[in-house]
C-alpha positions as CSV (number, residue, x, y, z in Angstrom):
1,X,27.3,242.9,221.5
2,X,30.0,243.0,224.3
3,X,28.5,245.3,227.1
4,X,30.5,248.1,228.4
5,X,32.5,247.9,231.9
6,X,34.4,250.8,233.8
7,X,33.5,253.1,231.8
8,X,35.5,252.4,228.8
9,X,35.5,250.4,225.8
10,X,35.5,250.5,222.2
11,X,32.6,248.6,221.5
12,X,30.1,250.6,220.1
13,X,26.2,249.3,220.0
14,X,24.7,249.2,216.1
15,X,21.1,248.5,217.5
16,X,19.4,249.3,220.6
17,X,16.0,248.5,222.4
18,X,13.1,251.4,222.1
19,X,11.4,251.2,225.7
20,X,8.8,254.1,225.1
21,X,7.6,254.3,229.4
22,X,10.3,251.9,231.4
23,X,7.8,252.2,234.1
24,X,4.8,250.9,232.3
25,X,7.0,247.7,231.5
26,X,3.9,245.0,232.1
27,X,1.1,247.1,231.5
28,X,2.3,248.7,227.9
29,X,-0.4,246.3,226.2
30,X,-3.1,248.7,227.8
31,X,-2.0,251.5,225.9
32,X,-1.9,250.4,222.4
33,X,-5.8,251.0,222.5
34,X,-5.7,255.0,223.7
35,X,-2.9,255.7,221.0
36,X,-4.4,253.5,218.3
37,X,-7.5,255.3,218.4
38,X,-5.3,258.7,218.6
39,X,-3.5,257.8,215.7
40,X,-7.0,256.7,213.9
41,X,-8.7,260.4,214.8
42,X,-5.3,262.4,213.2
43,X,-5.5,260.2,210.6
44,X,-9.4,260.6,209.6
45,X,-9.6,264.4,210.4
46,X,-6.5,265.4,208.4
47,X,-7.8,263.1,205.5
48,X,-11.3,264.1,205.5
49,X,-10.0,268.3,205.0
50,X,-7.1,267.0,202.7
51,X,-10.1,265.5,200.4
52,X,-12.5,268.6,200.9
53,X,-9.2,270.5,199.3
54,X,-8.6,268.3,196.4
55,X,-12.1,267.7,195.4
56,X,-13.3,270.4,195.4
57,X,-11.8,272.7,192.1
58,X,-12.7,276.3,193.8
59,X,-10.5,275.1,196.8
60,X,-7.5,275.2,194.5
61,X,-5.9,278.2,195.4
62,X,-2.6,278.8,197.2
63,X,-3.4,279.2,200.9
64,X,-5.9,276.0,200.8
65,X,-3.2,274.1,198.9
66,X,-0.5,275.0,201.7
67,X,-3.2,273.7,204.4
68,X,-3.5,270.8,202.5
69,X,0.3,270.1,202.5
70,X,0.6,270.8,206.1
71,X,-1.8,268.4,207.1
72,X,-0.6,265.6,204.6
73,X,3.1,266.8,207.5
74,X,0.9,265.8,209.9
75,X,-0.1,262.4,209.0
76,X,3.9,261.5,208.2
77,X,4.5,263.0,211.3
78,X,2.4,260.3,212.9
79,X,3.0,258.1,210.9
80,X,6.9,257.9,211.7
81,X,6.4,257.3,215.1
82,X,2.9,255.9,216.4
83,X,2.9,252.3,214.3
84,X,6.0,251.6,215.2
85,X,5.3,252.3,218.8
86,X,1.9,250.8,218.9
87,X,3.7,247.6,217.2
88,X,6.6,247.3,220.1
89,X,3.9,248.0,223.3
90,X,1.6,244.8,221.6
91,X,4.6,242.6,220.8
92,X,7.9,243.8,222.7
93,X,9.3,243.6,219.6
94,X,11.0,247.2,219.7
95,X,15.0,246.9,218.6
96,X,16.0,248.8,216.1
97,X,19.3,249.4,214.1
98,X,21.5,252.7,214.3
99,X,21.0,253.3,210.8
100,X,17.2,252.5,210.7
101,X,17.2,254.8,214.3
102,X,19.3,257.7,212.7
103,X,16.6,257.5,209.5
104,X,13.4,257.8,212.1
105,X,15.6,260.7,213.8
106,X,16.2,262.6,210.7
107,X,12.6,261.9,209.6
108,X,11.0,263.0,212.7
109,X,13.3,266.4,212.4
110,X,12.6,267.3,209.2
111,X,8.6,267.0,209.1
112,X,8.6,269.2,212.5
113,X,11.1,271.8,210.8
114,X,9.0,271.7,207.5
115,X,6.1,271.9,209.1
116,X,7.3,275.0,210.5
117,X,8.4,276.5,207.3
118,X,5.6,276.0,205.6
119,X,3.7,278.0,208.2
120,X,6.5,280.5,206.9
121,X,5.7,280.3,203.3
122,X,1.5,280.9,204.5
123,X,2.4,283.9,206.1
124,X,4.3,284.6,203.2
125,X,1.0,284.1,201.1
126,X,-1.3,285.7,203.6
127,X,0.8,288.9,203.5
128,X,0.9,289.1,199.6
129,X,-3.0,288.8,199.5
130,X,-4.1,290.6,201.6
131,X,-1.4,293.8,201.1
132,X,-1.1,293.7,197.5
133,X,-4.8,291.9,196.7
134,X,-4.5,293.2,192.9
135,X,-1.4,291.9,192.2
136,X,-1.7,288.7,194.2
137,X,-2.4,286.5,190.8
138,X,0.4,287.6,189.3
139,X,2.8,287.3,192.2
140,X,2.1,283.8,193.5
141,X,1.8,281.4,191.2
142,X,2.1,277.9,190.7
143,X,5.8,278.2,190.0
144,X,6.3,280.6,192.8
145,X,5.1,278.6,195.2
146,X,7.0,275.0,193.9
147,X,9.9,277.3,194.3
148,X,9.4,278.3,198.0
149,X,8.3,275.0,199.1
150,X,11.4,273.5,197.2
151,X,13.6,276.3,199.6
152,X,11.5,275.1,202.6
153,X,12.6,271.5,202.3
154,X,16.0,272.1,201.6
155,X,16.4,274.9,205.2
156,X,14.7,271.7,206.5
157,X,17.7,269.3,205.7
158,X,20.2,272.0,205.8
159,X,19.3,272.0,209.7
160,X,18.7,268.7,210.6
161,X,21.5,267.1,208.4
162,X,23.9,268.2,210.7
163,X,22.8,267.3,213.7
164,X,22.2,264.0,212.2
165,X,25.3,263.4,210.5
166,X,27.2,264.1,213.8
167,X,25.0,261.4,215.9
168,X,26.1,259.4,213.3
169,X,30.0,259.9,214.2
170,X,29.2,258.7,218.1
171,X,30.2,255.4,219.4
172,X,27.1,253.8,221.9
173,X,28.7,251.8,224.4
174,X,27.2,252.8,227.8
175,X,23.7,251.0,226.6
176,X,21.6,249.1,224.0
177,X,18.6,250.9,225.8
178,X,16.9,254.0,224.6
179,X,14.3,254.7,227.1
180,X,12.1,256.6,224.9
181,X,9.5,255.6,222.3
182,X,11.4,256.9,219.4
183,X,15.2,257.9,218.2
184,X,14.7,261.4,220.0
185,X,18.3,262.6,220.0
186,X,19.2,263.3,223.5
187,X,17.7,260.1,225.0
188,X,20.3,258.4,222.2
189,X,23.2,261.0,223.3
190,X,22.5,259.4,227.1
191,X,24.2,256.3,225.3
192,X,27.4,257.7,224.4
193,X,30.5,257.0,226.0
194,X,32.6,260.1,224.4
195,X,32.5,263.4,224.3
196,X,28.9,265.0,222.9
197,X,29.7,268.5,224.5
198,X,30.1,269.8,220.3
199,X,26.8,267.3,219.2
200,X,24.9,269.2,222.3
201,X,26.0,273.0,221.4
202,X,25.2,272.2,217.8
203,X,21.6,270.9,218.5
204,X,20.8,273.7,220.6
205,X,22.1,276.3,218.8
206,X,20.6,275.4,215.6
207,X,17.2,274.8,217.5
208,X,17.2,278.5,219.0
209,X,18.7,280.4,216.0
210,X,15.7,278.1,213.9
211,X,12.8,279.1,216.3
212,X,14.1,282.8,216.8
213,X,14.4,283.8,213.2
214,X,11.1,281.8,212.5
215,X,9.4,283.8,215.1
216,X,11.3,287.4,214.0
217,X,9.8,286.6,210.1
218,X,6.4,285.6,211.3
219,X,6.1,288.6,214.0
220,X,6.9,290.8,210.9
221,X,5.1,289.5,208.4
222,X,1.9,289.3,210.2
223,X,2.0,292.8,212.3
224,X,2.3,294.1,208.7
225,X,-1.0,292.0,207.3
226,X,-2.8,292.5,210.6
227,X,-1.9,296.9,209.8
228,X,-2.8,296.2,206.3
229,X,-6.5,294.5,207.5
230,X,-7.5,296.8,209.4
231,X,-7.5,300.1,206.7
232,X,-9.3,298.0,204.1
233,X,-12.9,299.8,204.0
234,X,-15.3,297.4,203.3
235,X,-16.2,295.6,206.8
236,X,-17.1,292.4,205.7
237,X,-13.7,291.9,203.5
238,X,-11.1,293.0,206.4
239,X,-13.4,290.4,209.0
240,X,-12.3,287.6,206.1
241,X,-8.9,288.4,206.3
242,X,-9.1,289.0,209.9
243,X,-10.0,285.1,210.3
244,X,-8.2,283.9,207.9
245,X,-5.1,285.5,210.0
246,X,-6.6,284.2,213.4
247,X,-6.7,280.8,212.0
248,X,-3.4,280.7,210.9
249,X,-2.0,282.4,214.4
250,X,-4.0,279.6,216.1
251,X,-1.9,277.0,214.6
252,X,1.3,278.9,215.1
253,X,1.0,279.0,218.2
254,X,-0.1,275.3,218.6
255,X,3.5,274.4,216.8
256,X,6.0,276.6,218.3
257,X,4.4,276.4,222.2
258,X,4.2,272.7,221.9
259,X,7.4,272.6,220.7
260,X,9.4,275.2,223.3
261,X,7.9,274.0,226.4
262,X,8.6,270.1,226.0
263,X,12.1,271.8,225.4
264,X,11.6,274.1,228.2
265,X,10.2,271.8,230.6
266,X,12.8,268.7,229.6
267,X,15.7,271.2,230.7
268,X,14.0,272.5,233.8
269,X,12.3,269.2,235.5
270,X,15.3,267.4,235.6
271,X,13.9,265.3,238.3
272,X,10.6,263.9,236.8
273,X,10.7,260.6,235.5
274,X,11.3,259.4,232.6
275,X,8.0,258.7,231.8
276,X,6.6,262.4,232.0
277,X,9.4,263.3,229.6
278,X,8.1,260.8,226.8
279,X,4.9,261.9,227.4
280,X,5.8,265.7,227.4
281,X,7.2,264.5,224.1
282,X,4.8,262.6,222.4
283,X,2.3,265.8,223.3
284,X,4.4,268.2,221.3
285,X,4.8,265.6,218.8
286,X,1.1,264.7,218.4
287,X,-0.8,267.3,219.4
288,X,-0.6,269.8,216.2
289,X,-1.6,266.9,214.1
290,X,-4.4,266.6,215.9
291,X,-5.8,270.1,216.7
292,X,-4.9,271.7,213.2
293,X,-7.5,269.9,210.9
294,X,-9.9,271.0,213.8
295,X,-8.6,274.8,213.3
296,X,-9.1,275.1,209.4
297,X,-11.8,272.6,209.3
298,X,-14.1,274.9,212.0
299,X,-12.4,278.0,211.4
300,X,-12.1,278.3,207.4
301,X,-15.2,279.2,205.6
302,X,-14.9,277.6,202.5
303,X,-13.7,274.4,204.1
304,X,-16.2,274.6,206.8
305,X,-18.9,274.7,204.2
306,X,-17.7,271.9,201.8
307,X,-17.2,269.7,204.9
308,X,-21.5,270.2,205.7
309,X,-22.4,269.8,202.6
310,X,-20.3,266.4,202.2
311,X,-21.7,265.2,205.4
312,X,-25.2,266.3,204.5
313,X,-25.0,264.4,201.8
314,X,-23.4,261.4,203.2
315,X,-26.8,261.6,205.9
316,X,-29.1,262.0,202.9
317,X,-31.2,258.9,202.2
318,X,-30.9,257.2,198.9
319,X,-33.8,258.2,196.7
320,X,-36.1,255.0,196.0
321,X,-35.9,253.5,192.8
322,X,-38.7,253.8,190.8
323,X,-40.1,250.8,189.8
324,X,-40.5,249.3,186.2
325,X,-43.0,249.9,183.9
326,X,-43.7,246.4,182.1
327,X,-43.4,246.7,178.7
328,X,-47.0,247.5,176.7
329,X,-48.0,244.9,173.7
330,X,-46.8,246.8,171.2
331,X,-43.6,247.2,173.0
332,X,-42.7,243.3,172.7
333,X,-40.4,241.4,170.3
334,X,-42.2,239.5,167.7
């Protein structure tokens, strides 16, 4: 492809180059091993609670099925981004096609914004059980819940299609060079030779109007459970529900600060390099998948306990075999 020259042209790259830290150019072997074995832990500890859920048939219930499905987010959320990655620091083989880059984009966007409303239906859940606990059977059910998760995925593309779709419409000619690891959608604006000013005001005002009325629906719902907790009488129920809310808070939290400071931070420290922004990036990227299989495997009861019995049992020595009785003489053929 042509390059571009003074600024204008009306050449317009359809692939690019994925450098993930420009200034780690000779030395980006070295850190396949620290992200491999990253990408090896999320995978294992999200996996190993995941099973606990679906082997276990007194685990099927809503709120362990939703944890379940967030952390199977989690693993697509690494996997979209870390083999890839891991593949272009061992082999510099990193180009990628705009099509193939707009997919990874829209992929990357849609996990992170269904992982967030799924943390909407839980609290959705949470509130139900715990302020109408007699008729929580008959409110959420299986069908219920298909239904909201069905809603959740389809805000999910109803936000990030558009932001998408008009990436799609921009014509790359300052570059073939995304200095990032993955198709993050401002290092691939830094390519355009046009106007962006509507692609910008689009992108951030769907991102604040998505993490305000996130936060206004889980600030409600939970100062209402969190009331309701504390006027149920018996002491050992409202300390259940009490940790069951702290756990899921925890992970909240995790998301949405994650999240809002590598935005916060990317606008403010305009002068770091680029480096410290990928990194910033790949921390709120990576860093829920790895700490919420830690919350609900070491906070929630009933997984906590399946998880010591499975690994008592995988420490447990084999009984010996006892050994074979030969047959008596009357035992024998003729």
């Amino acid at each position: 492809m042509s390059a571009w020259s003074n600024g204008s042209s009306n050449v317009s790259y359809t692939s690019f180059l994925l450098v993930g830290f420009p200034g780690l150019q000779e030395s980006r072997i070295f850190l396949v091993l620290p992200f491999l074995s990253l990408y090896l832990v999320i995978l294992s500890a999200n996996a190993l609670v995941i099973h606990t859920v679906v082997a276990q048939r007194s685990l099927h219930q809503p709120m362990y099925l939703l944890i379940a499905l967030l952390l199977a987010v989690s693993i697509c959320v690494a996997t979209t981004v870390m083999p890839a990655m891991m593949f272009s620091f061992s082999t510099h083989f990193n180009r990628i096609s705009l099509p193939c880059c707009l997919l990874q984009m829209f992929c990357i966007y849609f996990l992170i914004v269904f992982d967030c409303n799924i943390l909407l239906v839980m609290a959705l859940d949470r509130y139900v059980a715990i302020c109408y606990p007699l008729r929580y059977p008959k409110i959420v059910t299986g069908q219920l819940l298909a239904g909201l998760l069905g809603v959740a995925a389809a805000r999910s593309t109803c936000i990030v299609a558009p932001v998408v779709g008009l990436a799609s419409q921009v014509h790359f000619c300052r570059s073939d060079i995304i200095h990032h690891f993955a198709c993050e959608h401002m290092a691939l604006m830094k390519l355009s030779c046009g106007d962006i000013s509507l692609n910008k005001t689009v992108g951030l005002t769907v991102r604040i109007f998505n993490r305000v009325l996130d936060m206004l629906l889980l600030g409600a719902s939970y100062s209402r459970i969190i009331h309701a907790a504390f006027q149920i009488s018996s002491g050992r129920a409202r300390s259940k529900a009490l940790n069951t809310c702290g756990s899921h808070l925890l992970v909240i939290f995790t998301v949405y600060s994650s999240t809002m400071s590598s935005s916060i931070i990317y606008r403010v420290a305009r002068t770091a390099s680029q480096d410290v922004h990928n990194l910033l990036s790949a921390f709120y990227l990576l860093l829920p998948c790895l700490v919420n299989p830690i919350i609900y495997g070491a906070r929630t009861k009933e997984i906590r306990q399946h998880l010591a019995i499975l690994f008592q049992r995988e420490q447990l020595p084999a009984p010996p075999e006892k050994p074979q009785s030969l047959p008596s003489q009357e035992e024998l053929p003729a």
